[in-house]
N, C-alpha and C positions, 0 to 999 in steps of 0.2 A: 504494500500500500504506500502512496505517495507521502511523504511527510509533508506535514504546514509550514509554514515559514510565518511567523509571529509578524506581527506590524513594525516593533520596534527593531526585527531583525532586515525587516524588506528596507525600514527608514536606511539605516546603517549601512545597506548595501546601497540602495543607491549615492548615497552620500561618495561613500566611498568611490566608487563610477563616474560620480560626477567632479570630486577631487582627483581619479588619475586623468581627467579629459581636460582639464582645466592646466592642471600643472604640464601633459601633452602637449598643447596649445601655448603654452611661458615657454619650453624645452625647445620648440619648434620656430619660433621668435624670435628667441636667444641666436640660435646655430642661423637661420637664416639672417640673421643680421652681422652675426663674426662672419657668415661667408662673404656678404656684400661689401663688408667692410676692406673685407682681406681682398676682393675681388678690383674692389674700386683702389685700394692701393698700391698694387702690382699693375692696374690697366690708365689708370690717371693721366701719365705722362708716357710718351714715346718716344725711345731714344733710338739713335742714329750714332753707327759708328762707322769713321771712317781712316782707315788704314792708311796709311804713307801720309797722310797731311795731316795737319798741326790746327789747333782754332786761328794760330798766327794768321794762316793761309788763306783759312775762311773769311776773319776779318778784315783782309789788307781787299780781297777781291771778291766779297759777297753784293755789293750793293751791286759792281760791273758782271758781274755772272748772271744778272736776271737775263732769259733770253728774250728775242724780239718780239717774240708771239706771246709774251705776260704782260703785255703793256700794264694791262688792270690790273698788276698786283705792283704792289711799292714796297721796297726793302728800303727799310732808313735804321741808320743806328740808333741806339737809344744808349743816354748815358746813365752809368751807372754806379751807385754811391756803394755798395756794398764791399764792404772789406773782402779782398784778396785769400782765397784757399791758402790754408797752412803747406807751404812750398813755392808759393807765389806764380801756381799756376792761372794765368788766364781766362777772365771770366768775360765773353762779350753777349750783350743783349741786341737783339735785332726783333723789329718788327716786318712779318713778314706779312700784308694787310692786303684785299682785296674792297674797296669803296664801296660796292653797289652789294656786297655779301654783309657788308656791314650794315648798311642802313636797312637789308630786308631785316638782320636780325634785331636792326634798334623799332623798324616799325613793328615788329611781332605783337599782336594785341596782348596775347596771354603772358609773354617775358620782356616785353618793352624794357622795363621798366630795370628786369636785374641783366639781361643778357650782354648789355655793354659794358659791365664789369668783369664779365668772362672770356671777350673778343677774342679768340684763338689766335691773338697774333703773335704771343714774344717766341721767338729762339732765341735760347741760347747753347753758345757754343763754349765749350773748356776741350781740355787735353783730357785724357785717361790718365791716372795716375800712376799705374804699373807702365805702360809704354809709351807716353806719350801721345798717340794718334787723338785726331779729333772726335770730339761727342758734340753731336748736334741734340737737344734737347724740345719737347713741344708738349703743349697738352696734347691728349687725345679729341681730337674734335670730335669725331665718331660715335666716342663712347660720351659727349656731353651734348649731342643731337640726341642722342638716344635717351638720354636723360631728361632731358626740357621738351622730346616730343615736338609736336607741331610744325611750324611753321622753320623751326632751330632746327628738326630733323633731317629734314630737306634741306636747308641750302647746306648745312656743316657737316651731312654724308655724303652729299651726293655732290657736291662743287668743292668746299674748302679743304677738306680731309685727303681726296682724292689729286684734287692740282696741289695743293702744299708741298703733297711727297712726289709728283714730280716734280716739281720745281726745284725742289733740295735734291734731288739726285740728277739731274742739268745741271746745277750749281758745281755739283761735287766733278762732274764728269769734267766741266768748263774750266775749274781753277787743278784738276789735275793737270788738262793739256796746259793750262796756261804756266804752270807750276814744270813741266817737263820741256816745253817752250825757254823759257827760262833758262835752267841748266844744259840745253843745247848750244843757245847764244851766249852763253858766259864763257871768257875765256880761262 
């Protein structure tokens, strides 16, 4: 025959049921928010390394390596107050901007207002500290499209994210030759 199950035993089971779905739900929170956290600080910033040249390289000939078909983007240096890495490797800031990607993102209805604080425009450029070679540096535009949705989504995955990185690798191919150009003509 079936056993009864008393009221204040049924009370205490659910309770109990209702306490592990509850504390499931904190648990599940928890671990999804360490992953996005961990997720967003490995994917935030994208870096760029590049072998046999130096930031020196980048900086002497980054603003002349834009090619002729980027008219609409503008490389201008930006200066920069921030104290020098311990070994006094080279820190240089560069704004790498497109005008009309900008102001789609300043009219955006829904991030108008904060999306100009975030403009995906600085590079910067230092050396690696084991080998010297250069590290070009960027937010991830992509993953801050992705984030802001909308109107941000589109133009910073699908125009800035995608010209940005050719552009830096034209850049790099341009101040190689010009860099190897160079050491042919020197006597």
């Amino acid at each position: 025959m079936e056993q009864l199950i008393s009221t204040p035993r049924k009370r205490t089971r659910r309770n109990s049921v209702f306490l592990a779905f509850i504390l499931g739900i904190i648990a599940g929170a928890a671990a999804m928010f360490c992953a996005g956290f961990l997720y967003l600080r490995h994917n935030l910033i994208v870096s760029y390394e590049f072998p046999g040249l130096t930031a020196d390289d980048f900086d002497d000939a980054f603003e002349n390596a834009m090619p002729p078909d980027a008219a609409a983007w503008r490389a201008t240096r930006e200066a920069c107050s921030l104290p020098l890495p311990t070994g006094g490797r080279p820190v240089y800031n560069w704004k790498l901007c497109h005008r009309t990607y900008a102001r789609g993102l300043m009219d955006d209805p829904d991030h108008g207002l904060v999306l100009p604080a975030l403009l995906p425009c600085t590079v910067t450029l230092t050396n690696d500290p084991q080998d010297g070679h250069a590290i070009l540096s960027r937010l991830n535009t992509s993953l801050i499209g992705v984030i802001y949705g909308g109107n941000a989504r589109g133009i910073l995955r699908s125009h800035v994210a995608p010209e940005q990185e050719a552009l830096i690798a034209v850049m790099a191919d341009g101040i190689r030759k010009e860099k190897a150009l160079r050491k042919d003509t020197t006597p």
